[in-house]
C-alpha positions in Angstrom: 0.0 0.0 0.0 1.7 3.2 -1.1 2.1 6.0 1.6 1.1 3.7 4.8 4.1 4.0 6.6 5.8 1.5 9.2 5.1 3.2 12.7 8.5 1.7 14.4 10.6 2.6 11.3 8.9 5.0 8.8 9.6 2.4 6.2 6.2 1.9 3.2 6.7 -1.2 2.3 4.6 -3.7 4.2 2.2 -6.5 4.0 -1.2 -7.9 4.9 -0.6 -10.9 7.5 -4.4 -11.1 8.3 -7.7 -8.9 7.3 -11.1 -9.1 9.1 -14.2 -8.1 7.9 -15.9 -5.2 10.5 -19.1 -3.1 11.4 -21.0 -5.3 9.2 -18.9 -4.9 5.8 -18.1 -1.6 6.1 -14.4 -1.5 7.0 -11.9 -3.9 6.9 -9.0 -4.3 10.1 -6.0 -5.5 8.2 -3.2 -7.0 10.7 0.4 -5.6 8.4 4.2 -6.3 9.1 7.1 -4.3 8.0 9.1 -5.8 5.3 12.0 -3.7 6.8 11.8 -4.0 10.3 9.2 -7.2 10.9 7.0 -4.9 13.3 3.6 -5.4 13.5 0.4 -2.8 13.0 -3.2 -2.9 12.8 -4.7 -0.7 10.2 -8.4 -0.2 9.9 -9.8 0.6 6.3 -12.9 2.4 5.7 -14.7 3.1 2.5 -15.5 6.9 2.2 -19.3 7.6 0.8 -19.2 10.0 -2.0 -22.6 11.6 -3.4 -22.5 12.9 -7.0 -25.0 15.4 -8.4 -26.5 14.6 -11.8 -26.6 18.0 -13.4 -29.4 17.3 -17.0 -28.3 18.5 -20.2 -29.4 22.1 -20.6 -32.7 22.1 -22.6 -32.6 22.6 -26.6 -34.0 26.0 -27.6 -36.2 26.2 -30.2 -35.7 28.8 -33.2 -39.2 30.5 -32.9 -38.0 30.7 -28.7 -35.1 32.8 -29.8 -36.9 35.0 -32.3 -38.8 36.5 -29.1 -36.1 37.7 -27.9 -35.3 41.4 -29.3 -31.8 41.2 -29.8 -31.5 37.9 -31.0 -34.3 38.4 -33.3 -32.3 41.7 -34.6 -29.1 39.3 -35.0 -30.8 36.7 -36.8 -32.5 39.7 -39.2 -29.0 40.7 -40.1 -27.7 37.3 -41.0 -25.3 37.1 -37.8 -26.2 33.9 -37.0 -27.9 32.6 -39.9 
């Protein structure tokens, strides 16, 4: 696991000598030793909840919706957009 550090020896390199299943599936309690040192830790790993917002496509305009509009309707008599 990068960046989960031995805490006897500061060394990253370690690996999973046990893992547990906790709080009903939502973590896991993994028993890790230090390929450097042979110390032992307990880390406990928890999924983190993320909520993403579903923004809908903006809604298609209609030609005859854009002719109401003054200065569009000016444009479009002009050949600007046309």
């Amino acid at each position: 696991m990068i960046g989960l550090a031995c805490p006897a020896c500061n060394h990253l390199a370690s690996g999973c000598v046990d893992s547990r299943p906790t709080d009903r599936g939502a973590s896991v309690r993994r028993r890790r030793e230090c390929k450097h040192c042979g110390a032992r830790f307990t880390t406990i790993e928890e999924c983190a909840e993320t909520v993403k917002a579903v923004v809908p496509p903006p809604s298609p305009v209609s030609r005859p919706t854009l002719l109401t509009q003054r200065s569009l309707r000016e444009r479009l008599i002009a050949g600007e957009y046309a």
